[in-house]
C-alpha positions as CSV (number, residue, x, y, z in Angstrom):
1,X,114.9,109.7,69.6
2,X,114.0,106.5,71.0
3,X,110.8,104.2,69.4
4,X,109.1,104.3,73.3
5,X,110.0,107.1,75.4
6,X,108.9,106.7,78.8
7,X,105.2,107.4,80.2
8,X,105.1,110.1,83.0
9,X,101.4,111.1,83.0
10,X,98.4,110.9,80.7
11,X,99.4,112.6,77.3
12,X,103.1,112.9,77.8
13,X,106.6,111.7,77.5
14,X,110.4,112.4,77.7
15,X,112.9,111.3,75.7
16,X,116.5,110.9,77.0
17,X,117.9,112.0,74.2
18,X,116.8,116.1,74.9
19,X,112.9,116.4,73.3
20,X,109.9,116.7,75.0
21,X,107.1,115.5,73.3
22,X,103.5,115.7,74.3
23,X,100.3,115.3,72.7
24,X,98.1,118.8,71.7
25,X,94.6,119.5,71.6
26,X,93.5,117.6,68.8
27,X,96.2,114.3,70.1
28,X,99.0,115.1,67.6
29,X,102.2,114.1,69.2
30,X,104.3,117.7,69.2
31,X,108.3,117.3,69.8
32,X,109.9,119.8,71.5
33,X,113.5,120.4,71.8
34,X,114.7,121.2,74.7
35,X,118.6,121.0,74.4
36,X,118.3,124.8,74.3
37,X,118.3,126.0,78.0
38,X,117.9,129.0,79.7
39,X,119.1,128.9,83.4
40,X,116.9,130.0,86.0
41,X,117.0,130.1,90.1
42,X,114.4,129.5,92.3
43,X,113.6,129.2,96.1
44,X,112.0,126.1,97.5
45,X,111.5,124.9,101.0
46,X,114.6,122.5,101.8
47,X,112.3,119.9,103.9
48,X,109.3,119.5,100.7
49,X,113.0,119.0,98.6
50,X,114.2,116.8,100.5
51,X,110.8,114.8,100.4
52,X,110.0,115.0,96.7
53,X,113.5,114.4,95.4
54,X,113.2,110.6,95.8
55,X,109.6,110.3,94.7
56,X,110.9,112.1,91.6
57,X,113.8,110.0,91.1
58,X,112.0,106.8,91.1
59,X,109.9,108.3,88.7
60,X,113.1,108.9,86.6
61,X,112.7,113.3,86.7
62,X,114.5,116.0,87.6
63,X,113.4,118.9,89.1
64,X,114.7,120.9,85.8
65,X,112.3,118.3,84.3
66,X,109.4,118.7,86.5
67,X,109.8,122.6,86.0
68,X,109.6,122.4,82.3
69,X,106.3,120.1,82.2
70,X,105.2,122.8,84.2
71,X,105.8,125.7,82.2
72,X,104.7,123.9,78.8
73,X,101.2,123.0,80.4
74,X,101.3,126.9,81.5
75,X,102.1,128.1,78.1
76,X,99.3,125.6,76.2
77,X,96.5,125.6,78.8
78,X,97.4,129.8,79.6
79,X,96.7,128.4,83.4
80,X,98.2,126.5,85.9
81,X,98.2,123.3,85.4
82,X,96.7,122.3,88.6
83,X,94.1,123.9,91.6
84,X,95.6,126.3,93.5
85,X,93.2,127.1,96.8
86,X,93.6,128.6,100.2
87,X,93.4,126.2,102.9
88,X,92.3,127.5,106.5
89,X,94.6,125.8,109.0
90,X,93.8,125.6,112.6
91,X,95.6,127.1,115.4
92,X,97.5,123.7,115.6
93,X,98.7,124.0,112.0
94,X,95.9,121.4,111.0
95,X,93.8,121.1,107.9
96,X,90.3,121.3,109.9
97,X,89.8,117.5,108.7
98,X,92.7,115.8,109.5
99,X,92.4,117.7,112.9
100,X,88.9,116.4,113.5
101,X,90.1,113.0,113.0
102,X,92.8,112.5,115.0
103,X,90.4,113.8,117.8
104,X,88.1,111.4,117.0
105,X,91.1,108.8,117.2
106,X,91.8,110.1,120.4
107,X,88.4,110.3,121.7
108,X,87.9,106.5,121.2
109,X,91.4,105.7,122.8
110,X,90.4,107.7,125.9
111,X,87.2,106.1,126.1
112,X,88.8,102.4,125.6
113,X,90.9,103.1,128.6
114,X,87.7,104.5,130.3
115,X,86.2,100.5,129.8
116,X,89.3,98.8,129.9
117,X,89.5,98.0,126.4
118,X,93.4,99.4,126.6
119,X,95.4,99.2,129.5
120,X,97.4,102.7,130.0
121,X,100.9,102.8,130.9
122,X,102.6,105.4,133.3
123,X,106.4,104.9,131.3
124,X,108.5,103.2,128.9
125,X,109.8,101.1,131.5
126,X,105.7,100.0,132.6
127,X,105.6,99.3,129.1
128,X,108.5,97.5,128.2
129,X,107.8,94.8,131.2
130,X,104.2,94.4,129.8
131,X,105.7,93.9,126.4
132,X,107.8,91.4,127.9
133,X,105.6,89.7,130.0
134,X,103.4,88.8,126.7
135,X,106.6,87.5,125.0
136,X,107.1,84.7,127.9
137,X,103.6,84.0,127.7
138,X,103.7,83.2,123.7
C-alpha cells in the first residue's frame, strides 16, 4: 500500500493497490480490502453518465469506485449517505427557483428593450450586420 493514498473527501482515501481505507467513528484509519468483488448491474440514465463520467475521472474514480464509497457509508452510518428529498417541479420542468429567476432575467430584458437600454433584433442576419457594424467602428 502506498505511504499517501490520494484524498477524495473528508475522512477518506483509496489506494491503487486494491484497499479502501477510511477513518471510523472514533478517527482510526480502517483498511478494507476490496480485491474481493462481487459483480453487480445497475440502470442509470445515459445523459447524467455521460455528464458525471468526466467529473469522476478527473477526480481519478470509477463508477465501481463511487458505488463502493457508497455502500460502505451505507453499511457504517445504516443511512444514506446523503439527503434524499422530493423536489416539486413546475409544469416547465423547473425547480420553482430557478424558474423564478430566469423570469426575473427576462422581465428586466423586456423592460430594457421597453427603454432602449437593448436594441432588439428581428433575425440573425439584423444581428450579424449590427455585429458588424460595431467591428468597423472599433
Amino acid at each position: 500500500m502506498s505511504k499517501n493514498p490520494p484524498k477524495i473527501w473528508s475522512g477518506f482515501s483509496v489506494d491503487i493497490c486494491g484497499y479502501f481505507v477510511y477513518a471510523n467513528s472514533r478517527g482510526d484509519k480502517v483498511m478494507a480490502d476490496t480485491t474481493r468483488s462481487s459483480g453487480m448491474h445497475i440502470r442509470v440514465n445515459p445523459e447524467i453518465k455521460a455528464k458525471v463520467e468526466p467529473i469522476l475521472a478527473a477526480i481519478g474514480l470509477s463508477f465501481s469506485d463511487v458505488f463502493n464509497l457508497t455502500l460502505n457509508q451505507i453499511y457504517l452510518k445504516r443511512k444514506i449517505p446523503f439527503e434524499l428529498s422530493a423536489v416539486q417541479l413546475t409544469e416547465n420542468g423547473y425547480t420553482p427557483e430557478f424558474e423564478a429567476a430566469v423570469l426575473a432575467e427576462a422581465e428586466e430584458m423586456y423592460a430594457a428593450v421597453a427603454n432602449g437600454t437593448i436594441k432588439p433584433f428581428n433575425n440573425v442576419a439584423e444581428l450579424r450586420a449590427a455585429l458588424d457594424a460595431e467591428k468597423v467602428d472599433e
